[in-house]
N, CA, C and O of each residue as an XYZ file, in Angstrom:
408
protein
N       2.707     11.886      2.889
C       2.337     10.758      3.711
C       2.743      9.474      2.988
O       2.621      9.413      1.764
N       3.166      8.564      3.612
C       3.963      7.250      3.142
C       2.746      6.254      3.696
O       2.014      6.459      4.664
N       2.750      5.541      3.130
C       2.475      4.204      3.670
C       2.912      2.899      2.666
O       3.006      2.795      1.443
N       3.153      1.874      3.896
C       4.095      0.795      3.596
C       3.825     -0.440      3.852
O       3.681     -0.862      4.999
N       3.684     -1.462      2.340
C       2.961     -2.591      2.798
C       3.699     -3.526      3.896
O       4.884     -3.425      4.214
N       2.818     -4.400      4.382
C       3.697     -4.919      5.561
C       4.877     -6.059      5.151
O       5.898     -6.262      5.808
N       4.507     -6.726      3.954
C       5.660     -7.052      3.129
C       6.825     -6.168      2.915
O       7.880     -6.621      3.360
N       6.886     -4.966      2.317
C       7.917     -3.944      2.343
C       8.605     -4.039      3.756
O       9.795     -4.273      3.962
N       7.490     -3.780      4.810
C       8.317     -3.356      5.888
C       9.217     -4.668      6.584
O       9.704     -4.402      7.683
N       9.402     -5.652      6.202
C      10.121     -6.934      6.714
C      11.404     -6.446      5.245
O      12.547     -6.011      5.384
N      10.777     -6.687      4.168
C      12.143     -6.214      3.460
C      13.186     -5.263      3.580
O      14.339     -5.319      3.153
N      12.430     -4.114      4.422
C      13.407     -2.885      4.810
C      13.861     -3.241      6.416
O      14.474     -2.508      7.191
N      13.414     -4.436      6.613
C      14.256     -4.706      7.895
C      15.420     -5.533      7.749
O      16.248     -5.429      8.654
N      15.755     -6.601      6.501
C      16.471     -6.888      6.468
C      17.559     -6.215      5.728
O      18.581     -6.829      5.420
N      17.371     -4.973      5.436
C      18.541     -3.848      5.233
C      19.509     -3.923      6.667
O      20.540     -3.256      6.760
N      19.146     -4.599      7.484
C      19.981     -4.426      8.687
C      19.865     -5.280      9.830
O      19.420     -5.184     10.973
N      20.451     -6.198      9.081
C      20.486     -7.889      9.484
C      21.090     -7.812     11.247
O      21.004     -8.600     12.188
N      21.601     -6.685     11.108
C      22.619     -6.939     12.694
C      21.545     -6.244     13.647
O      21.947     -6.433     14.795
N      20.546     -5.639     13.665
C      19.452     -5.331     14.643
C      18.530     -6.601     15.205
O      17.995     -6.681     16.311
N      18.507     -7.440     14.262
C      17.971     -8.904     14.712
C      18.251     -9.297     15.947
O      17.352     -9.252     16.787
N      19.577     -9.768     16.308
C      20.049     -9.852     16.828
C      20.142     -8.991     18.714
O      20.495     -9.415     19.814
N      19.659     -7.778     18.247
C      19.806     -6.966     19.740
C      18.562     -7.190     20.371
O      18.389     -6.976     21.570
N      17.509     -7.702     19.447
C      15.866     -7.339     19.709
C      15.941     -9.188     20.237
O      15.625     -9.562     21.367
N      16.326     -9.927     19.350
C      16.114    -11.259     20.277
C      17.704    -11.973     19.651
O      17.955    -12.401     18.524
N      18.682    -11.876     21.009
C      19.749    -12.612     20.227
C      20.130    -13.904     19.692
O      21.266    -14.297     19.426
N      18.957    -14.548     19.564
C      18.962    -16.418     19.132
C      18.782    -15.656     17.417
O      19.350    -16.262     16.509
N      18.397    -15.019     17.242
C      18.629    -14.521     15.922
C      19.714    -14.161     14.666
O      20.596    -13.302     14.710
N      19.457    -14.887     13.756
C      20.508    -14.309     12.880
C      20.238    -14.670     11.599
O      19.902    -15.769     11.157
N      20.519    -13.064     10.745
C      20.333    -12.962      9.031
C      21.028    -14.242      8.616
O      21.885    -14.575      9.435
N      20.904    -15.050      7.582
C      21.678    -15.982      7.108
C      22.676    -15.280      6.238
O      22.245    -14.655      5.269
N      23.822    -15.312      6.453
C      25.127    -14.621      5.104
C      24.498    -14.683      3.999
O      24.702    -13.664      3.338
N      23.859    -15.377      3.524
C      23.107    -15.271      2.181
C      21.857    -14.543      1.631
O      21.181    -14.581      0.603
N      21.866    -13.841      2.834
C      20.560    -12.928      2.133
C      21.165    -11.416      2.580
O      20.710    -10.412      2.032
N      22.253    -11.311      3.641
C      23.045    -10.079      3.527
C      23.405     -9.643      1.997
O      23.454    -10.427      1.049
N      23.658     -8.179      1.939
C      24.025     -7.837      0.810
C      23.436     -8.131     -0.105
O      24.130     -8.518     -1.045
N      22.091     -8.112     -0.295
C      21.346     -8.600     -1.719
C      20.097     -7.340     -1.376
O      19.912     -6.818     -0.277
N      19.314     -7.043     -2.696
C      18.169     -6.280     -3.144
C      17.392     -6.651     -2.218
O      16.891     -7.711     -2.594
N      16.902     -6.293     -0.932
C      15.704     -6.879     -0.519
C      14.737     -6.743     -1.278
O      14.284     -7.855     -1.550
N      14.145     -5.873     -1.797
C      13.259     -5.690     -2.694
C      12.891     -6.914     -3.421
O      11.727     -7.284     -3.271
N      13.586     -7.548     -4.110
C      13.209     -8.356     -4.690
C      12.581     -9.932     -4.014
O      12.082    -10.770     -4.766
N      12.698    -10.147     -2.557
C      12.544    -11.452     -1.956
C      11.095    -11.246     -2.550
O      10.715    -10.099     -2.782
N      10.363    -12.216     -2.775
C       9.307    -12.334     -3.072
C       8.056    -12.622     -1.435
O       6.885    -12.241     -1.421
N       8.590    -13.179     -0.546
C       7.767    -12.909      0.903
C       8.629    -13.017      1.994
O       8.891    -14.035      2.634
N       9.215    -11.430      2.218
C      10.168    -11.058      3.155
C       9.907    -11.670      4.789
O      10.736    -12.058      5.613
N       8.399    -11.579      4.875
C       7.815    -11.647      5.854
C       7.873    -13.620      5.977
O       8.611    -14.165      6.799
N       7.131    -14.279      5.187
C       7.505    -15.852      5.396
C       8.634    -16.318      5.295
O       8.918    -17.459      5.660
N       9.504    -15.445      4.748
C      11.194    -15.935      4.711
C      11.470    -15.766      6.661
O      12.009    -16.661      7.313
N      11.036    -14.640      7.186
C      11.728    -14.243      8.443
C      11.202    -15.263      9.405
O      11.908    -15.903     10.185
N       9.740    -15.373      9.269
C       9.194    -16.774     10.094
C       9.634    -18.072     10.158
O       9.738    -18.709     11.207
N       9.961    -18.582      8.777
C      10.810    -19.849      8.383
C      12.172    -19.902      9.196
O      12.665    -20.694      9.999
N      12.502    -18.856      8.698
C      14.301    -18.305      9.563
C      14.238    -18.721     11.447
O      14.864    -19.569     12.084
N      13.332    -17.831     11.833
C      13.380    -17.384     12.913
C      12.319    -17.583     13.829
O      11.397    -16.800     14.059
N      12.607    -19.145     14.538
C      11.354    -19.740     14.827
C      11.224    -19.980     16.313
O      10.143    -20.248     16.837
N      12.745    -19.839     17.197
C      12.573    -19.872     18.858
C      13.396    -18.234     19.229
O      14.552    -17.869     19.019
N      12.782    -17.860     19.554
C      11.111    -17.584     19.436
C      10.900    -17.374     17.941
O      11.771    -17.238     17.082
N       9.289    -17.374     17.765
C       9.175    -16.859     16.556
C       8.747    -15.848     16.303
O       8.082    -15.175     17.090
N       9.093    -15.466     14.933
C       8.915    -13.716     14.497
C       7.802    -13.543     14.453
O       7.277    -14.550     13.979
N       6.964    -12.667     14.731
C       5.815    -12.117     14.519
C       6.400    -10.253     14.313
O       7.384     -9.575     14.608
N       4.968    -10.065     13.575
C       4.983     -8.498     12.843
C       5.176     -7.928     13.838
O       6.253     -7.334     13.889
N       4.322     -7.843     14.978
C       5.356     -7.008     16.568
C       6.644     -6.827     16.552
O       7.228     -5.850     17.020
N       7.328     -8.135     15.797
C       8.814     -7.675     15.814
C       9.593     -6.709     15.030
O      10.811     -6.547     15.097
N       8.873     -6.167     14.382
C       9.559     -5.594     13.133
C       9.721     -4.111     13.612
O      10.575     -3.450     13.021
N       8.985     -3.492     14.640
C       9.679     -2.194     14.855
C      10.076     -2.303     16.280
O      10.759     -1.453     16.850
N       9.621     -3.380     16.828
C      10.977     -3.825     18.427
C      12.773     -3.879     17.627
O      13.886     -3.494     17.984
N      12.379     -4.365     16.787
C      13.760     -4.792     16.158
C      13.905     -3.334     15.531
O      14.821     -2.789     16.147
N      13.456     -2.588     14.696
C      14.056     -1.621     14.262
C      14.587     -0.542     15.462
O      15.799     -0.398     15.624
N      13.926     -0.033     16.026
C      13.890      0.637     17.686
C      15.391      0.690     17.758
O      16.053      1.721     17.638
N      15.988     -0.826     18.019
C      17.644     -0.480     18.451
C      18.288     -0.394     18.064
O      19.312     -0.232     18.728
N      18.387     -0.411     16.410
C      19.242      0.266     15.337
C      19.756      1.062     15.655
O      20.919      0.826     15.983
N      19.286      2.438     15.769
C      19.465      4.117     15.502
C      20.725      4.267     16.998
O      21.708      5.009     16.986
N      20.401      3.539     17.914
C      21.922      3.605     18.840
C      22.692      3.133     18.497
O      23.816      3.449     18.887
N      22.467      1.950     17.426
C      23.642      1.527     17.178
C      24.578      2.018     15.633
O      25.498      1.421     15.074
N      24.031      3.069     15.346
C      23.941      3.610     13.858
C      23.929      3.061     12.740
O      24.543      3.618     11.831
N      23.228      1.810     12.485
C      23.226      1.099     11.610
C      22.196      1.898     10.465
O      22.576      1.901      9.294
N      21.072      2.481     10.769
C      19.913      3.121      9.675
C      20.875      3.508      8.961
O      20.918      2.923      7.879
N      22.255      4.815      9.251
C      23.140      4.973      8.656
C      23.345      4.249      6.934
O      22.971      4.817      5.909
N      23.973      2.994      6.991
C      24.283      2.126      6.357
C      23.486      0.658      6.013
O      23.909     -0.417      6.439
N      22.469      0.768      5.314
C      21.825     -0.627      4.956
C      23.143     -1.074      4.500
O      24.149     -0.453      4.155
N      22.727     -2.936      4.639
C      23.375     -3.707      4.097
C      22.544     -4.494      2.900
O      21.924     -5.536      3.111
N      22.595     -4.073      2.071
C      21.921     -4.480      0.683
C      21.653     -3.234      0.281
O      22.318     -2.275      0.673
N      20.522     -3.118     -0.644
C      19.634     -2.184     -1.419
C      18.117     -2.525     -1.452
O      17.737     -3.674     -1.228
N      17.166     -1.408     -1.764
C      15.770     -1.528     -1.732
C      15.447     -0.631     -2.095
O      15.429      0.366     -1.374
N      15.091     -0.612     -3.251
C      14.252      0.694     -4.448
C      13.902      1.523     -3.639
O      14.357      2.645     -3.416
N      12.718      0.737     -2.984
C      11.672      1.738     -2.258
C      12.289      2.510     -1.121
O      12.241      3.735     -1.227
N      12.974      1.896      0.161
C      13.851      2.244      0.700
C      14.610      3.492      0.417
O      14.302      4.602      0.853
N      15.739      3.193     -0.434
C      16.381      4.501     -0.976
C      15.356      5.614     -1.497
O      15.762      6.746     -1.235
N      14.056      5.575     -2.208
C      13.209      6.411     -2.731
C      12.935      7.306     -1.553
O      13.012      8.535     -1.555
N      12.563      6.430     -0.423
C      11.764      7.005      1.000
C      12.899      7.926      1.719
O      12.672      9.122      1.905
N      14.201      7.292      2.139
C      15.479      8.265      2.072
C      15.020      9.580      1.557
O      14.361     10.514      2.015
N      15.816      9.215      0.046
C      15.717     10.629     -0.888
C      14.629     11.621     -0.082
O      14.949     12.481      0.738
N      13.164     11.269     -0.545
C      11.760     11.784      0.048
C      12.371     12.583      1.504
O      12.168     13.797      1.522
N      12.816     12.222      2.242
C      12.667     12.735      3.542
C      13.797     13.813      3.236
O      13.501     14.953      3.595
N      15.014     13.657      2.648
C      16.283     14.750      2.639
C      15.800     15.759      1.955
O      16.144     16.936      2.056
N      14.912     15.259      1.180
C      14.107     16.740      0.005
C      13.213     17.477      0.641
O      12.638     18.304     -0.067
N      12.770     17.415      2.310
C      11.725     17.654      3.057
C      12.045     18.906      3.838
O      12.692     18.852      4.884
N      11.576     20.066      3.310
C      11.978     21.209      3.909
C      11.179     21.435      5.576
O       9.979     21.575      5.812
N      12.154     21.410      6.387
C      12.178     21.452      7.868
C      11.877     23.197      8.061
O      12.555     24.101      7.572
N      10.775     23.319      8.837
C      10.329     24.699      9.118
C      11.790     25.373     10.239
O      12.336     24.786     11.173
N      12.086     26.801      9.675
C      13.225     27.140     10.315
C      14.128     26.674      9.796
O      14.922     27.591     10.008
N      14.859     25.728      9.091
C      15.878     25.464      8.633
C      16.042     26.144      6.930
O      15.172     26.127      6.059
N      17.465     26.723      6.830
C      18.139     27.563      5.416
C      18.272     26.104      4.827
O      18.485     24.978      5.276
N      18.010     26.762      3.434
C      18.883     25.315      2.541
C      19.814     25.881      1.556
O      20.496     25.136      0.853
């Protein structure tokens, strides 16, 4: 069982700056925080509010916005890195699926 502070979970959203965008398109990652450690922003969550203010972000948004990723295959490929992130990855590929050979 995982659980994930709600800080984390804005940092593992900006692993994938281009979902912003589908969930409300007045949105957009700034080039400067693409490609960097999310992990390390110190408040992922007041960075996205500051950013993203017509409309503004609220925590509702964070799995409206994740939601339309996976059609667009972005989960695939973060754009940056995030300790925890990649850890949670790993965690799930090591997760033996009932019925499935390994």
């Amino acid at each position: 069982m995982y659980a994930l502070a709600a800080a984390e979970s804005e940092a593992w959203l900006l692993l994938f700056p281009d979902a912003f965008p589908l969930h409300r398109p007045a949105w957009r990652v700034p080039a400067q925080w693409r490609g960097r450690d999310t992990g390390r922003r110190s408040k992922p969550k007041e960075d996205l509010e500051a950013e993203f203010r017509q409309p503004p972000f609220r925590e509702s948004d964070g799995p409206e916005t994740v939601e339309k990723a996976p059609d667009q295959g972005m989960l695939t490929a973060p754009c940056g890195t995030n300790r925890s992130y990649t850890d949670f990855i790993a965690d799930l590929a090591a997760w033996q699926v009932p019925g499935r050979r390994h």
